[in-house]
DRENDO-1510 file (C-alpha; in Angstrom, 1 decimal, always signed):
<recs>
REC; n; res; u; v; w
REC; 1; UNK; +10.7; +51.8; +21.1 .
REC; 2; UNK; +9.7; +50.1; +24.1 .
REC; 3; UNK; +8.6; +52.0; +27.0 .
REC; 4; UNK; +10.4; +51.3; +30.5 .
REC; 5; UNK; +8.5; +49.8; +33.5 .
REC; 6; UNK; +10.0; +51.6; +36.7 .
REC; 7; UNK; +6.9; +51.6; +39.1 .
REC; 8; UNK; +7.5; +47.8; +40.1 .
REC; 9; UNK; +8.3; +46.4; +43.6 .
REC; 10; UNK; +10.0; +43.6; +45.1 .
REC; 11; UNK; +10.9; +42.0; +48.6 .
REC; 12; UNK; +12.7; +38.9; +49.6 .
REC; 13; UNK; +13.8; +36.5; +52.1 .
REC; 14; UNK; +16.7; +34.4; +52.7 .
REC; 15; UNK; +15.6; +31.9; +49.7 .
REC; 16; UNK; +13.4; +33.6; +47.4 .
REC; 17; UNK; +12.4; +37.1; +45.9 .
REC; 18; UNK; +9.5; +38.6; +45.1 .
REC; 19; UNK; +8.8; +41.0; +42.0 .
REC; 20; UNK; +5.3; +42.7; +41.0 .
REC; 21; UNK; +5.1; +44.0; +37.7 .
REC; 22; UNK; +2.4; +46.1; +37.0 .
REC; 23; UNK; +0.3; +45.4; +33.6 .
REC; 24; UNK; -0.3; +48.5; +32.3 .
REC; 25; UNK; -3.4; +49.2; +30.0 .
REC; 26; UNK; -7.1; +48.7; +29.6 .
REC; 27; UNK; -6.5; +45.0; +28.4 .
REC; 28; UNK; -3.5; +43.0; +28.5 .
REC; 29; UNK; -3.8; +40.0; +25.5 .
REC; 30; UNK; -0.1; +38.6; +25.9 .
REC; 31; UNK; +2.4; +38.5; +28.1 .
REC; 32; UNK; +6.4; +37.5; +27.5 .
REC; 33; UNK; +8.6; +36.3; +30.5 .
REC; 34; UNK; +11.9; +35.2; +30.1 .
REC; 35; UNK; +13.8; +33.9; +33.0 .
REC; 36; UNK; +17.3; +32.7; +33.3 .
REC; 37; UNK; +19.6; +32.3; +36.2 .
REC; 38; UNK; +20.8; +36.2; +35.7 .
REC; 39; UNK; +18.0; +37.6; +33.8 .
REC; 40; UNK; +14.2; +38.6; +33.8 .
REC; 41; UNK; +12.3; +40.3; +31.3 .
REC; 42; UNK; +8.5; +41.3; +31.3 .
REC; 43; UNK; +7.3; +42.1; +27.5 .
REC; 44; UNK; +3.5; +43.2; +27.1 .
REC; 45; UNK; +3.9; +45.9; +24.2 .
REC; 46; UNK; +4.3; +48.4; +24.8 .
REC; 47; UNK; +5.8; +47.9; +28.1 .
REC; 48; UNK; +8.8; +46.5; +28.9 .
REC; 49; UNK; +10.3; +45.5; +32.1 .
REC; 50; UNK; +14.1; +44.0; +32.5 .
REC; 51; UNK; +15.6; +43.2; +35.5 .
REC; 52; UNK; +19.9; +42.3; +35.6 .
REC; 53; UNK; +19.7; +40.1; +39.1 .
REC; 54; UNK; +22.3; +40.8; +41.6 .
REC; 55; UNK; +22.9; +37.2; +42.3 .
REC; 56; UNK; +22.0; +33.9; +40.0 .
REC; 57; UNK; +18.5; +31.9; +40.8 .
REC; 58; UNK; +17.5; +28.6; +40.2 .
REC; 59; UNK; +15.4; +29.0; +37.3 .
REC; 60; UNK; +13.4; +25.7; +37.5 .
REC; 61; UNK; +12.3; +26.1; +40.5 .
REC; 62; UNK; +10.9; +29.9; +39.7 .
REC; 63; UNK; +7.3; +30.9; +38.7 .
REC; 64; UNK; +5.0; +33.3; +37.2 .
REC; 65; UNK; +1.5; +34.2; +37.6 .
REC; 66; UNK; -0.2; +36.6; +36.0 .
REC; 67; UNK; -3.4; +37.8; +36.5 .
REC; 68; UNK; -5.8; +41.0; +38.1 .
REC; 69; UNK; -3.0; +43.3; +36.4 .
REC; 70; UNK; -0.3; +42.4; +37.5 .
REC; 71; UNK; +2.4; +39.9; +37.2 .
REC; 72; UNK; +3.9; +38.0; +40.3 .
REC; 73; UNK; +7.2; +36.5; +39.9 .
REC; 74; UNK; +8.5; +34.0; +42.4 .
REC; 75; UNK; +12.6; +33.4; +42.1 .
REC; 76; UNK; +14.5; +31.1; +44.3 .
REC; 77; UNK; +17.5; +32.3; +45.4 .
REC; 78; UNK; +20.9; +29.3; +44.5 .
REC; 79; UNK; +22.6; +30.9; +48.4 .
REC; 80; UNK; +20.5; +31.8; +51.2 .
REC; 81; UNK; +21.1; +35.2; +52.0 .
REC; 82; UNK; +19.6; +38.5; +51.4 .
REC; 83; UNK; +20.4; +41.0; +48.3 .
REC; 84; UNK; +21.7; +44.4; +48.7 .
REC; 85; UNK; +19.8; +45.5; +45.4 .
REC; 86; UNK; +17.4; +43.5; +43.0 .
REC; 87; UNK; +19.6; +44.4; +39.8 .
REC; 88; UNK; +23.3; +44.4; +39.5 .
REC; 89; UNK; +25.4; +48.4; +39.8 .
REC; 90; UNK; +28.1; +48.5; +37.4 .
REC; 91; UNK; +31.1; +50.8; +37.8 .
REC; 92; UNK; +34.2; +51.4; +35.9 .
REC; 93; UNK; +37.5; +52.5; +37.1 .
REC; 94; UNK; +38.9; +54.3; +34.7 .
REC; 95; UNK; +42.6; +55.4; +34.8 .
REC; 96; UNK; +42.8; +58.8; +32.9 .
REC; 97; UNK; +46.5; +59.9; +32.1 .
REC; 98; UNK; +46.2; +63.4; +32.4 .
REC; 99; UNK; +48.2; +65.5; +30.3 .
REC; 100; UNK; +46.2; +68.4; +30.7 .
REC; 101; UNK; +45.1; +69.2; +34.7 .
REC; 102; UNK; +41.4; +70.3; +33.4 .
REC; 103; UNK; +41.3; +66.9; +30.5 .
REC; 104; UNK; +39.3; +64.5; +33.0 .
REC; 105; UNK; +35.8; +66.1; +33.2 .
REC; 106; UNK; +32.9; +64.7; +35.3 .
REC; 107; UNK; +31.1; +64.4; +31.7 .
REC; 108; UNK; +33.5; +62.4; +30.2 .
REC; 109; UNK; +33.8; +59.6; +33.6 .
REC; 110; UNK; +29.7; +59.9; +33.4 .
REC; 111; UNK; +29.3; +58.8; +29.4 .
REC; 112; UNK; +32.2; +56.2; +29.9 .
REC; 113; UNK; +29.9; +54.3; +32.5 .
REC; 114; UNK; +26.8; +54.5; +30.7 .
REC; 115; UNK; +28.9; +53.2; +27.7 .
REC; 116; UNK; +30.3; +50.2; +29.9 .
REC; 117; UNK; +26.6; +49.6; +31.6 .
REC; 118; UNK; +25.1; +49.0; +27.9 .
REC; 119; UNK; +27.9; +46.9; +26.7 .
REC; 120; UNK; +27.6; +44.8; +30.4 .
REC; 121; UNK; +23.8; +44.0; +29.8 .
REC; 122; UNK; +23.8; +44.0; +26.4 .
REC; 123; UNK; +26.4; +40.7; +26.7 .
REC; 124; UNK; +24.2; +39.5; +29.9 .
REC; 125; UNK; +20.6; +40.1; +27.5 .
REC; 126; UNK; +22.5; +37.9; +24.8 .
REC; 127; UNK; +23.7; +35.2; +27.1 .
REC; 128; UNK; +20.1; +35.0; +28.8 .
REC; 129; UNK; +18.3; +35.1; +25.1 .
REC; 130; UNK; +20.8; +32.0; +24.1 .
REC; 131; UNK; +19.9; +30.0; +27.3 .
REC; 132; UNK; +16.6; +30.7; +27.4 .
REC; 133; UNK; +16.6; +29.7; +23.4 .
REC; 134; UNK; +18.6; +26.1; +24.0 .
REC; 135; UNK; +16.1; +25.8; +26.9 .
REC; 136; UNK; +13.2; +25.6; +24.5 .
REC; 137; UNK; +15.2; +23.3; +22.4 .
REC; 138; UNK; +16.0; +21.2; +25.2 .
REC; 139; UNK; +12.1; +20.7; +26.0 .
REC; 140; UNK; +11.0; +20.6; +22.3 .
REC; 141; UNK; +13.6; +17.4; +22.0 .
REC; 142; UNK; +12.5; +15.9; +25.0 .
REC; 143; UNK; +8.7; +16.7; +23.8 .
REC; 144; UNK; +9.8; +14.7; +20.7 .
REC; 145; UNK; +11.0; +12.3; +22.5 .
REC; 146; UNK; +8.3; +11.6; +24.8 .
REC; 147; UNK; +6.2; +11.5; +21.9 .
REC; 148; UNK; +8.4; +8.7; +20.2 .
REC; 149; UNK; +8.7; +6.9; +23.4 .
REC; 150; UNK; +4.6; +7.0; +23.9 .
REC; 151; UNK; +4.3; +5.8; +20.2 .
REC; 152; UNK; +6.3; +3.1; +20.9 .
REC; 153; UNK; +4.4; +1.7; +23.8 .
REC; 154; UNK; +1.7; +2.0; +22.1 .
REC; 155; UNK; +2.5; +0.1; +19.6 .
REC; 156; UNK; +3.8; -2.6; +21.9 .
REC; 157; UNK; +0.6; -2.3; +23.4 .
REC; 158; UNK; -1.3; -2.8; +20.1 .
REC; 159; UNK; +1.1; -5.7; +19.1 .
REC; 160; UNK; +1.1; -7.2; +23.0 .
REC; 161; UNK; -2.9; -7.0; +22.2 .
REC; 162; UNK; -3.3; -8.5; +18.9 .
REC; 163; UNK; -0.9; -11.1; +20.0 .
REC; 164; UNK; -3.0; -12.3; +23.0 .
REC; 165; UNK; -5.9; -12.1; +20.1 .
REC; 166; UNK; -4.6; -14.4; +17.9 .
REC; 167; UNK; -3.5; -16.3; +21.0 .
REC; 168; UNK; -7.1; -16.6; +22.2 .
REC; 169; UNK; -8.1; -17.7; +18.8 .
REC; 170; UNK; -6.2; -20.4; +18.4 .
REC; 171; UNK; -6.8; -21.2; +21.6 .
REC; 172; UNK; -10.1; -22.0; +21.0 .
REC; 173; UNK; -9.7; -23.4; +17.4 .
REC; 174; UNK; -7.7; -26.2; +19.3 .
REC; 175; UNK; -10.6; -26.6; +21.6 .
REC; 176; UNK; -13.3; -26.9; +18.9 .
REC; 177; UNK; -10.7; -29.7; +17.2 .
REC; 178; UNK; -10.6; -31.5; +20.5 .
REC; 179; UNK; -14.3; -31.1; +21.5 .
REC; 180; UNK; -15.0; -32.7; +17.7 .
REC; 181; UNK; -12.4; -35.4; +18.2 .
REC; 182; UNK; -14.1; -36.5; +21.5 .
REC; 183; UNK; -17.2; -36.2; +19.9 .
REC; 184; UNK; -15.8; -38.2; +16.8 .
REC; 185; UNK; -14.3; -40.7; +19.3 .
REC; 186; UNK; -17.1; -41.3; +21.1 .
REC; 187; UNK; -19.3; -41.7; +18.3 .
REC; 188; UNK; -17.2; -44.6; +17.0 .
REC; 189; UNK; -17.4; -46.4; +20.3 .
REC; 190; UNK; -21.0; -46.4; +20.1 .
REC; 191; UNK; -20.9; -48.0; +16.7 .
REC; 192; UNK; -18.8; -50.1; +18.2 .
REC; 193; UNK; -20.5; -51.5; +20.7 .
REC; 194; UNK; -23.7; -51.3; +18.6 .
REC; 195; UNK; -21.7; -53.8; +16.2 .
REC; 196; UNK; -20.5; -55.6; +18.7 .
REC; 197; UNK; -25.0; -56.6; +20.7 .
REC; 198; UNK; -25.9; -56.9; +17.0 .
REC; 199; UNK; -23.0; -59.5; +16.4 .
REC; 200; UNK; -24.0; -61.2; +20.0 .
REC; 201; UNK; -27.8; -61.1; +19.4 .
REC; 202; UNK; -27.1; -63.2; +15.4 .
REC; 203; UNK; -24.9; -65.3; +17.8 .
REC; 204; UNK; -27.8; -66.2; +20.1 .
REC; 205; UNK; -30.3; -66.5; +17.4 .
REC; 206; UNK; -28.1; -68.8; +15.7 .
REC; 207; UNK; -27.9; -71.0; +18.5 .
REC; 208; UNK; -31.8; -71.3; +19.3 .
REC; 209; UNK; -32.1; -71.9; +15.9 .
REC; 210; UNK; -29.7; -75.0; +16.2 .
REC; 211; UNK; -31.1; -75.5; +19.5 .
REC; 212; UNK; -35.2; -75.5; +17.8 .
REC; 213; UNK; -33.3; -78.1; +14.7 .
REC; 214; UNK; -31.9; -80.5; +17.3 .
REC; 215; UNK; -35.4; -81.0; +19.6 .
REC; 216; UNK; -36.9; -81.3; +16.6 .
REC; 217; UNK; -35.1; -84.0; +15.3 .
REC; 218; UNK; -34.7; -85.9; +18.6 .
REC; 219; UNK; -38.6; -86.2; +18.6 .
REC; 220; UNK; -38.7; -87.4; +15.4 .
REC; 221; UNK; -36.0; -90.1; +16.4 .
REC; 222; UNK; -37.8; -91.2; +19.2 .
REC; 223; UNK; -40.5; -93.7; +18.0 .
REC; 224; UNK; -40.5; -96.8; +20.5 .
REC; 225; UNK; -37.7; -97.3; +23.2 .
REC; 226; UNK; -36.0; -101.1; +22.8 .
REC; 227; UNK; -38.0; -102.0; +19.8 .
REC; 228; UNK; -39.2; -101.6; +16.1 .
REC; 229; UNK; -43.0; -99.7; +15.4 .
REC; 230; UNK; -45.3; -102.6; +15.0 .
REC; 231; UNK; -47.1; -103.2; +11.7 .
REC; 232; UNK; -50.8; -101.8; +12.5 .
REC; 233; UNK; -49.2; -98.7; +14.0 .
REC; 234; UNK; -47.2; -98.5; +10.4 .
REC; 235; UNK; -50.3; -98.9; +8.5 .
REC; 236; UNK; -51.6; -96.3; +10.2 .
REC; 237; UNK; -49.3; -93.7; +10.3 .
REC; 238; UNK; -49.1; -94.3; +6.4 .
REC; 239; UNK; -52.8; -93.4; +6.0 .
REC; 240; UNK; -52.7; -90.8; +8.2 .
REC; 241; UNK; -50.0; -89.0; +5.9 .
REC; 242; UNK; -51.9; -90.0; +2.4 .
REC; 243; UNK; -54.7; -88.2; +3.9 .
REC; 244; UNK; -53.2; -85.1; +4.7 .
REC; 245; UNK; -51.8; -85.0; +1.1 .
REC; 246; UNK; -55.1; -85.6; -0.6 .
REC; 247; UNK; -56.5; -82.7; +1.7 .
REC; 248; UNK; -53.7; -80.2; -0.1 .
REC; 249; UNK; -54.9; -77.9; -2.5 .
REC; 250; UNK; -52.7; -78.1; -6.1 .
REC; 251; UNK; -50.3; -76.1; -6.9 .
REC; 252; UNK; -50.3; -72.8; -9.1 .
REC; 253; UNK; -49.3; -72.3; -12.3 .
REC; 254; UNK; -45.9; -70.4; -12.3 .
REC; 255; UNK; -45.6; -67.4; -15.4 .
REC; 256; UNK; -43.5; -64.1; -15.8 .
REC; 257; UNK; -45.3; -60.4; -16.0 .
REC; 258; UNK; -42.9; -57.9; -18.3 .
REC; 259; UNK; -43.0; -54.5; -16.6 .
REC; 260; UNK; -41.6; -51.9; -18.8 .
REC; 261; UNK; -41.4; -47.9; -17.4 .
REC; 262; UNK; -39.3; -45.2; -18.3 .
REC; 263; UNK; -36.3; -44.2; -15.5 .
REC; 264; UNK; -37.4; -40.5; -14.3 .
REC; 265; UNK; -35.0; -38.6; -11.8 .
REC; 266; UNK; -36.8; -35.2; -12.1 .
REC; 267; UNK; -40.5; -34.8; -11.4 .
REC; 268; UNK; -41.3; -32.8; -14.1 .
REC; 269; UNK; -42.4; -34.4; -17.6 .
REC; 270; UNK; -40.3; -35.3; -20.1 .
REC; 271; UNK; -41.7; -32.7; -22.4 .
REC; 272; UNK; -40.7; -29.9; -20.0 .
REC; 273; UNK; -37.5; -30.8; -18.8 .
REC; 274; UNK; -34.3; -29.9; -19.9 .
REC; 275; UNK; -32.9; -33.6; -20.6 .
REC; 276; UNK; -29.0; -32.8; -21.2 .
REC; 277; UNK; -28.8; -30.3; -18.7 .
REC; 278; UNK; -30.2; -32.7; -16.1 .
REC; 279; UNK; -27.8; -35.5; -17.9 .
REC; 280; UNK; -25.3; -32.9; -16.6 .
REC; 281; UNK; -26.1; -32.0; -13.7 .
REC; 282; UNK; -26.5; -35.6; -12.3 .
REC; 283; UNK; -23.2; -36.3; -13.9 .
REC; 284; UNK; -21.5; -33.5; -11.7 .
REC; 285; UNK; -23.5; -34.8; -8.3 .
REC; 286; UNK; -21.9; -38.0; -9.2 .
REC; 287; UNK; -18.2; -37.3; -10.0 .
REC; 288; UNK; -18.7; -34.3; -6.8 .
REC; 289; UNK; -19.4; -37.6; -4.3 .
REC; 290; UNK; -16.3; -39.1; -5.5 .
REC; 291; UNK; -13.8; -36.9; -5.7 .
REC; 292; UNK; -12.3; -36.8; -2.1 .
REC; 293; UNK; -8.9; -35.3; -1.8 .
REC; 294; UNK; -7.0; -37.0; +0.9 .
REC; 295; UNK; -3.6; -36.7; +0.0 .
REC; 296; UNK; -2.9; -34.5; +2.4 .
REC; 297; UNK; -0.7; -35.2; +4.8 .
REC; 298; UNK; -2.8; -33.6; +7.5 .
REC; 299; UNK; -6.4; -35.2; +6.2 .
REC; 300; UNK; -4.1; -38.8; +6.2 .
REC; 301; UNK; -4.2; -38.1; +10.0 .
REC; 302; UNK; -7.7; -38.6; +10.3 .
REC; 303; UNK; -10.0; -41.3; +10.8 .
REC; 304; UNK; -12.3; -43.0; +8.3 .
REC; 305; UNK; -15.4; -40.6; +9.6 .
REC; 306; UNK; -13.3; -37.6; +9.4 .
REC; 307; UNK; -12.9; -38.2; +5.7 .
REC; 308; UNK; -16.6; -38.1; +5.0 .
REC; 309; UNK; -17.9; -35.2; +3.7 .
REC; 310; UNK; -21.4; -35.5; +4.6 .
REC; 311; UNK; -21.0; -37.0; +8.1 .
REC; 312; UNK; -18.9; -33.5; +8.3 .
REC; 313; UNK; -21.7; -31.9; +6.7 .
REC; 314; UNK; -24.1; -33.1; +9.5 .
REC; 315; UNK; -21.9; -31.8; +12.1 .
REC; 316; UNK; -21.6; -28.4; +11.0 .
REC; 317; UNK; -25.6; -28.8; +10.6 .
REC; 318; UNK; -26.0; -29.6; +14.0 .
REC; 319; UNK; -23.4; -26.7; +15.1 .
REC; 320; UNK; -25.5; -24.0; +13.0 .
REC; 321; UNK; -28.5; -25.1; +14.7 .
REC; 322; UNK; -27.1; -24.8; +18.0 .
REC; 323; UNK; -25.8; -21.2; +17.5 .
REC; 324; UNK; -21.9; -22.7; +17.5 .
REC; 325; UNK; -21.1; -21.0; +14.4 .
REC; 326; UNK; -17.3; -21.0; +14.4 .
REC; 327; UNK; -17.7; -24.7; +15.1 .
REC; 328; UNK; -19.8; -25.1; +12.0 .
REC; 329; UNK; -17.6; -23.0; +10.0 .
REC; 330; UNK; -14.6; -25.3; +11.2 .
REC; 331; UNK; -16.6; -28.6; +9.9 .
REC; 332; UNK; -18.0; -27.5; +6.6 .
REC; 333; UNK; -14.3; -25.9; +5.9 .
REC; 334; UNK; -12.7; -29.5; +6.1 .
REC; 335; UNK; -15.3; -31.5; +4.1 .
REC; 336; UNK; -14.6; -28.7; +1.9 .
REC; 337; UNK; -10.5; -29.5; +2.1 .
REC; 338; UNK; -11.9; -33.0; +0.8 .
REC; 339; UNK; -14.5; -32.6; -1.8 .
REC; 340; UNK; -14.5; -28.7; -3.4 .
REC; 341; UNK; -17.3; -30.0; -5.5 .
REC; 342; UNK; -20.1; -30.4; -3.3 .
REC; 343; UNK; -21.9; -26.6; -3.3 .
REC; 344; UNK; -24.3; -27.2; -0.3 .
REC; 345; UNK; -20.8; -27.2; +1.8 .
REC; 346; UNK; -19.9; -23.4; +0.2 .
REC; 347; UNK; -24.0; -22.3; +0.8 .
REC; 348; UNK; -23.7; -23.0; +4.4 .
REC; 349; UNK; -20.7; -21.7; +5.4 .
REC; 350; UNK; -21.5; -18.6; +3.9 .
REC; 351; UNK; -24.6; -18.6; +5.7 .
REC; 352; UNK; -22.4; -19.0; +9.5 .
REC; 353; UNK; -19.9; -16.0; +7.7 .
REC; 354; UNK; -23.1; -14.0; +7.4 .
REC; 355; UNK; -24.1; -14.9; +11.3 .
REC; 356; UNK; -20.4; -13.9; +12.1 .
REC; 357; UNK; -20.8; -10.8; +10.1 .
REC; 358; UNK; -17.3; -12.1; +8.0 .
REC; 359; UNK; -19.6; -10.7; +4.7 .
REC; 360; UNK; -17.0; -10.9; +2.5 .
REC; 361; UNK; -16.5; -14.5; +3.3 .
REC; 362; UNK; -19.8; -15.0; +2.6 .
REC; 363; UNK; -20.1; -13.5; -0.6 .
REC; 364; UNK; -16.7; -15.3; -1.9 .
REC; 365; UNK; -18.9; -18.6; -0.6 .
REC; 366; UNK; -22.4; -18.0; -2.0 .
REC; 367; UNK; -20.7; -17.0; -5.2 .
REC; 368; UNK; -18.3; -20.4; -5.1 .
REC; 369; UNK; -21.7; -22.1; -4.8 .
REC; 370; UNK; -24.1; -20.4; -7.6 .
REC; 371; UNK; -20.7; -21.6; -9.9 .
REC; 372; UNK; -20.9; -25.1; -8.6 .
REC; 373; UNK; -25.1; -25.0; -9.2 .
REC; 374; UNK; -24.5; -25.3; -13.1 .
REC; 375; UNK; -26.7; -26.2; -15.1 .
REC; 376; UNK; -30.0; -24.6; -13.7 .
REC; 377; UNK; -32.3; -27.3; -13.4 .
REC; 378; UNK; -35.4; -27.9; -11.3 .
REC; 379; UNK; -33.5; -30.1; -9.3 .
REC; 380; UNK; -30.8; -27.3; -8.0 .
REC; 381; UNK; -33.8; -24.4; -8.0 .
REC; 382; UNK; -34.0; -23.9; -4.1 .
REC; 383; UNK; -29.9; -24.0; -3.3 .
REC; 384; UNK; -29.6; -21.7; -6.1 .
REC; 385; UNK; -32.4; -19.4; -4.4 .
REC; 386; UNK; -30.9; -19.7; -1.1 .
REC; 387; UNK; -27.1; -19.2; -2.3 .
REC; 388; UNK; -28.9; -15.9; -4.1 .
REC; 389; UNK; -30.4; -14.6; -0.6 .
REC; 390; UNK; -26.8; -15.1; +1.5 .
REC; 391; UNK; -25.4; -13.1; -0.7 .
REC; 392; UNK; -27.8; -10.5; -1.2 .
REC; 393; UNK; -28.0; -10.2; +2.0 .
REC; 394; UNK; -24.7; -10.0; +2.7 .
REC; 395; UNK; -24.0; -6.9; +0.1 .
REC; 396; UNK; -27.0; -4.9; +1.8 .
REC; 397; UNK; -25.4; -5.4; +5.0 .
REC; 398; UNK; -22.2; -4.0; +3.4 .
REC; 399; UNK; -24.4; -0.6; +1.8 .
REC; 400; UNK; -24.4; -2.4; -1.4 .
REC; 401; UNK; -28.0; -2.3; -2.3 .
REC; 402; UNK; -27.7; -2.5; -6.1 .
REC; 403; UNK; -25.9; -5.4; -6.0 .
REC; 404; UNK; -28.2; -6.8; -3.2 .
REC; 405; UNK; -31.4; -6.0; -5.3 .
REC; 406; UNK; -29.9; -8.3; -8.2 .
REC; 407; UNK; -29.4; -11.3; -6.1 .
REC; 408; UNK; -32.7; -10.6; -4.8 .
REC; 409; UNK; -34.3; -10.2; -8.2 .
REC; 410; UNK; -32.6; -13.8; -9.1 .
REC; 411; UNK; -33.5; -15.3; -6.2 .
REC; 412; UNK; -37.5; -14.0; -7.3 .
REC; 413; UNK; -37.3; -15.2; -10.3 .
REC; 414; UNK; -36.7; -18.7; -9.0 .
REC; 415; UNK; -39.3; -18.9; -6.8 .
REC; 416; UNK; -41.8; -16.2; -7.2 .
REC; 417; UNK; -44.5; -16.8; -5.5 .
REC; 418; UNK; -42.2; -16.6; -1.9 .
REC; 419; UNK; -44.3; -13.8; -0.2 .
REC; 420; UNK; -41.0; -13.0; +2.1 .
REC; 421; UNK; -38.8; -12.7; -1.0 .
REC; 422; UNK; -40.9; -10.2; -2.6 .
REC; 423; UNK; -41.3; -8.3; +0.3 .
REC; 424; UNK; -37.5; -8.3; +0.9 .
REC; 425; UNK; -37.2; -7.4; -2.5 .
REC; 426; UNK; -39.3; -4.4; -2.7 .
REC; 427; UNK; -37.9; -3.0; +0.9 .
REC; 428; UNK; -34.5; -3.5; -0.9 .
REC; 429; UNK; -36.1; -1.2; -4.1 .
REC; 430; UNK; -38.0; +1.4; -1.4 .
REC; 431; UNK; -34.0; +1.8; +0.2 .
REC; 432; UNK; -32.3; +2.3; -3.2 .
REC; 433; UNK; -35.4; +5.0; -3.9 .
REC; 434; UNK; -35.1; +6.5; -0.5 .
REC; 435; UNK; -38.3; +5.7; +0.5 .
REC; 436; UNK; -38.0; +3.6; +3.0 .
REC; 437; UNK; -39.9; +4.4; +6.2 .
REC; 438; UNK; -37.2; +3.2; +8.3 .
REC; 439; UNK; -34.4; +4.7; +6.8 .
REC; 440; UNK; -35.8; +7.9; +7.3 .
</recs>
C-alpha cells in the first residue's frame, strides 16, 4: 500500500498555482505525474501524492519539473481568481428519520462522509485515469500520423528528386544528339564545298587544257599570210623532219612476264596457321560490314553518314579520347543499333561503361564481344586480349577477384610477354591470397 505524501505546499495567484512535492528517499529513479483538468497525482513508489483540485485547470498549458528533490508543478487556473483550498471538501447532508431520539450518533454521520468522500474521488480518479488514457491515444494517433505524413513527403521528395534526375538526363541526351547533329551537319557542308573547289579546279583545268590545244593548233595553221609555202622552204622542212626520224632510237620489243604468288591475309606461314578458322573469321568480318539494319523507323530519319558504322565508330573514338564518355557511349550504341556484328563497337563501349563505373554494362559488353571474336585467330589476338582486361577489370572493381584473375589469366595467355599484364595478374593473385601490401 502506498504511502501518503502530506508534507507538500502550495501558493497561487489569480491565474496559476503552485505545488511542491517533496521526493522522498536517497534516490528517486522514476517519477509518475498525471494531470487532468480536476486531478493531480505524484507516484514515486513508495510515495504517493493525489491532489482532487478545487476548481478545473487548463491542462495544456500546465508543467512539471522535477529535479534537486522535489517536484514543481505549475497549473493554470481556466477563471482568474483565488482558491479557498487546493483540494475539494466534500460534505453530505444526510436526513436521518429518527425513530429512536439516541438512533443518529456522531459515529454513524462521521463513517457516512468518509464513505461518500471515497466514492466522490474514487469516480473523479476514474474519470481523470480515462482522460488522461484517451490523452495518450490522442498523441500516439497524431504521432502516427505525423509519421505517415513525413513519410509521404519524403517520398514526394524522393520522387520530385529522381524526377528532376531523369529530367536532367535527358536533358543532356538531347544536347549530345544536337551537338552530334551540328557536328554531323557541318561536316557534310565541308564535303560539300570540298566537292564543290574540286569540281571548279577539273573545270579550270579542262579549259587550259582546251585553251593549250587551241594555241597550239593556231600556230601550226599559221604558215605564210596571203600565200602558199614556196617550194625550197618545202624541201626543207621535209628534210628537216626525215632527219629527226633517222636520229630516233627503235622501238622495243613488247613480251608478257607471268607472276604467280599465293594470296596471304594473315602474316603467319601457311604451315602455322589455322586455314579454316581464318576462312571463318574473314567470312564473318565480311557478312559483319554488311549487315546494317536500317529498318527502323527512327535510323530511316538519319542521314547517309549517320548510317555508317565506322564513321560512328570514329566519333565515339574521338569522344573517348576527349574524356566525353557519355557522348561516346551514345555513338558506339547507334552503330551498334545498325550493325550488332561488328565486336570492336561492344569492346569500346564497355571500356567508356568501365570509365562511368556502369561495371555491369561493361561486362554484358566485353562478354558480347569475346562471343563476336570467334574463331581465335592471330588476326583477332589483341581485341580478344583487350575485351579480356575490360572485363577483368571490371569484376575486381566489383570484389570479384576470382572471376577477374580468369580474364586476366586469358588475356596472359594471349599475349604473354606484356610486362603490365603479368604484373596486373599477379597483384590480382597476391589480393585473392591476402598478401597484398596495399590491401593490408
Amino acid at each position: 500500500m502506498p504511502l501518503l505524501v502530506t508534507d507538500y505546499s502550495w501558493t497561487q495567484t489569480d491565474s496559476t498555482v503552485f505545488i511542491s512535492v517533496p521526493l522522498k528517499g536517497r534516490k528517486v529513479e522514476k517519477v509518475d505525474i498525471i494531470s487532468t483538468e480536476e486531478y493531480l497525482k505524484v507516484h514515486y513508489p513508495p510515495y504517493l501524492f493525489e491532489a482532487f483540485l478545487f476548481e478545473p485547470v487548463d491542462d495544456d498549458r500546465s508543467t512539471a519539473k522535477v529535479g534537486n528533490g522535489v517536484a514543481v508543478i505549475s497549473l493554470s487556473k481556466r477563471t482568474n481568481k483565488v482558491w479557498e483550498h487546493l483540494m475539494i471538501t466534500t460534505s453530505l447532508n444526510i436526513i436521518i428519520i429518527m425513530l429512536r431520539p439516541d438512533f443518529a450518533s456522531t459515529e454513524l454521520i462521521h463513517l457516512c462522509k468518509m464513505k461518500n468522500d471515497k466514492e466522490k474521488k474514487k469516480e473523479i480518479r476514474e474519470r481523470a485515469l480515462l482522460t488522461y488514457q484517451e490523452k495518450l491515444s490522442s498523441e500516439s494517433r497524431s504521432k502516427v500520423e505525423k509519421q505517415h505524413a513525413e513519410k509521404k513527403y519524403a517520398l514526394e521528395i524522393m520522387m520530385k528528386l529522381e524526377k528532376e534526375e531523369r529530367d536532367s538526363i535527358q536533358k543532356m541526351k538531347d544536347n549530345e544528339r544536337e551537338k552530334t547533329t551540328a557536328e554531323l551537319a557541318a561536316w557534310q557542308l565541308r564535303q560539300k564545298q570540298k566537292a564543290e573547289e574540286e569540281a571548279q579546279l577539273k573545270l579550270q583545268s579542262q579549259r587550259d587544257n582546251q585553251n593549250k590545244r587551241a594555241m597550239t593548233e593556231k600556230k601550226w595553221t599559221e604558215g605564210s599570210v596571203g600565200g602558199t609555202v614556196e617550194p625550197d622552204q618545202r624541201g626543207n622542212s621535209e628534210g628537216k623532219s626525215k632527219r629527226k626520224q633517222a636520229n630516233l632510237p627503235a622501238p622495243r620489243l613488247t613480251g608478257n612476264i607471268q607472276v604467280t604468288f599465293t594470296p596471304r591475309v594473315f602474316p603467319t606461314a601457311l604451315r602455322e596457321s589455322r586455314v579454316p578458322e581464318e576462312e571463318d573469321w574473314l567470312k564473318k568480318q565480311a557478312e559483319a560490314r554488311h549487315a546494317v539494319n536500317a529498318d527502323d523507323k527512327e535510323l530511316k530519319d538519319l542521314k547517309e553518314e549517320e548510317r555508317n558504322p565506322d564513321w560512328l565508330k570514329d566519333k565515339g573514338d574521338k569522344y573517348f579520347a576527349t574524356g566525353d564518355y557519355l557522348s561516346a557511349v551514345n555513338a558506339y550504341s547507334l552503330a551498334i543499333r545498325l550493325n550488332r556484328k561488328i565486336p570492336a563497337l561492344y569492346s569500346n563501349r564497355a571500356a567508356c561503361h568501365l570509365k562511368l563505373k556502369n561495371l555491369h554494362k561493361a561486362i554484358e559488353d566485353s562478354s558480347q564481344a569475346l562471343d563476336l571474336l570467334t574463331p581465335p585467330v592471330v588476326a583477332n589476338e589483341a581485341a580478344r586480349a583487350r575485351a579480356h582486361v575490360r572485363r577483368g577489370s571490371a569484376f575486381c572493381q566489383l570484389q570479384l577477384y576470382a572471376e577477374g584473375l580468369q580474364d586476366y589469366q586469358a588475356a596472359l595467355k594471349i599475349s604473354p610477354h606484356n610486362e603490365v599484364l603479368q604484373a596486373d595478374t599477379q597483384r590480382i593473385k597476391d589480393i585473392i591470397q591476402g598478401t597484398d601490401p596495399e590491401t593490408q
